[in-house]
C-alpha atoms as one frame of an Amber mdcrd trajectory, in Angstrom:
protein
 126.596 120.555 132.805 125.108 118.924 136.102 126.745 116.100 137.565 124.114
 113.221 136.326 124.680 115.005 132.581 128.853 114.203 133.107 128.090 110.525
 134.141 126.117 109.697 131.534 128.634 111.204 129.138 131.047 109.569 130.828
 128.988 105.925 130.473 128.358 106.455 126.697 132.108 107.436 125.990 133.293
 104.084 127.656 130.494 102.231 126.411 131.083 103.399 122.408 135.048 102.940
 122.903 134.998  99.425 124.041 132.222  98.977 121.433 134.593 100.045 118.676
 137.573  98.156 120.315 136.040  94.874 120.714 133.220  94.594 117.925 134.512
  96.703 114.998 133.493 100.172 113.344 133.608  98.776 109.970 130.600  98.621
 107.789 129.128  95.158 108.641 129.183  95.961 112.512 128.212  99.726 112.207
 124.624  98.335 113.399 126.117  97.634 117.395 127.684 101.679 117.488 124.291
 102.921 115.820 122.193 100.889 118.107 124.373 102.590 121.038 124.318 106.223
 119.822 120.573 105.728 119.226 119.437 104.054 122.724 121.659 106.978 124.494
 119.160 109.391 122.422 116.014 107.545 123.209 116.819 107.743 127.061 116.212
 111.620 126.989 112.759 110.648 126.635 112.387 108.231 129.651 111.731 108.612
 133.364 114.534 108.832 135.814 113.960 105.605 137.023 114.074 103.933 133.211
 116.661 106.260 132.340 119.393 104.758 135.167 118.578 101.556 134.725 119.406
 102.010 131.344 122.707 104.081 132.350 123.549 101.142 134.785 122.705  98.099
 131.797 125.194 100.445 129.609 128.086 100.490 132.891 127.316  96.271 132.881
 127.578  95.865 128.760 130.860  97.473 128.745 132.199  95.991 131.949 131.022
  92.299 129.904 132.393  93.596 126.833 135.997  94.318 128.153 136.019  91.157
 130.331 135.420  88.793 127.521 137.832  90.478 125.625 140.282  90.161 128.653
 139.558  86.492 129.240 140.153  86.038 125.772 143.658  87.317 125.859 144.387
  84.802 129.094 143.065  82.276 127.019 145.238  82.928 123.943 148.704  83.658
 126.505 148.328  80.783 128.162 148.111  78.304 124.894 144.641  76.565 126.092
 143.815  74.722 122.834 143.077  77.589 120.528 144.970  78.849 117.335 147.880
  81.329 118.075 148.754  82.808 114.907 146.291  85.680 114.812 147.949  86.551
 118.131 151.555  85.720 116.601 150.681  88.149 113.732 149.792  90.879 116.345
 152.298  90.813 118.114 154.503  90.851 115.535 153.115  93.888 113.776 153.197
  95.318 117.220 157.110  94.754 117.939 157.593  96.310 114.215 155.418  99.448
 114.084 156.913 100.066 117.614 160.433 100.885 115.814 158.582 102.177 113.102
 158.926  99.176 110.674 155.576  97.990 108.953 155.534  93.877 108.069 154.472
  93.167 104.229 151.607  91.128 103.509 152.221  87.553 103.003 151.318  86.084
  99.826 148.633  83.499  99.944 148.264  81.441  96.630
């Protein structure tokens, strides 16, 4: 595997995680992984010049992805007008699974 071959691997592996960190893999947001997976196909297909400015728009989405995700964690730790319990929840479920404890649901009527 040639050196341009591991980068681009290496590209679409961080661009497909932070896809499926920050947007979802369920079914309703299947579409943004699919659209991924598919442009990384189509780019076989392109010149060298198209095909790393496409590798280089991929390196940008998932440096914007992770930031905004990043900025919204400052956002939510430092209590600027926004509702906590989401985070609360997390955090919570966090602290329990990390002793191996799993919260119940709470009932909602």
């Amino acid at each position: 595997m040639s050196l341009e071959a591991m980068q681009v691997a290496k590209v679409y592996r961080h661009l497909l995680k932070a896809v499926v960190k920050h947007i979802g893999k369920d079914g309703s947001k299947r579409h943004f992984k699919d659209f991924v997976t598919q442009e990384f196909r189509n780019s076989v297909e392109l010149s060298d010049a198209a095909a790393q400015q496409k590798i280089k728009l991929a390196r940008d989405y998932t440096c914007l992805l992770n930031s905004v995700h990043h900025h919204k964690e400052l956002l939510f730790s430092y209590n600027i007008a926004v509702d906590r319990s989401d985070e609360v929840k997390r955090t919570l479920n966090k602290s329990a699974a990390s002793v191996g404890l799993q919260l119940p649901e709470v009932y909602q009527p």
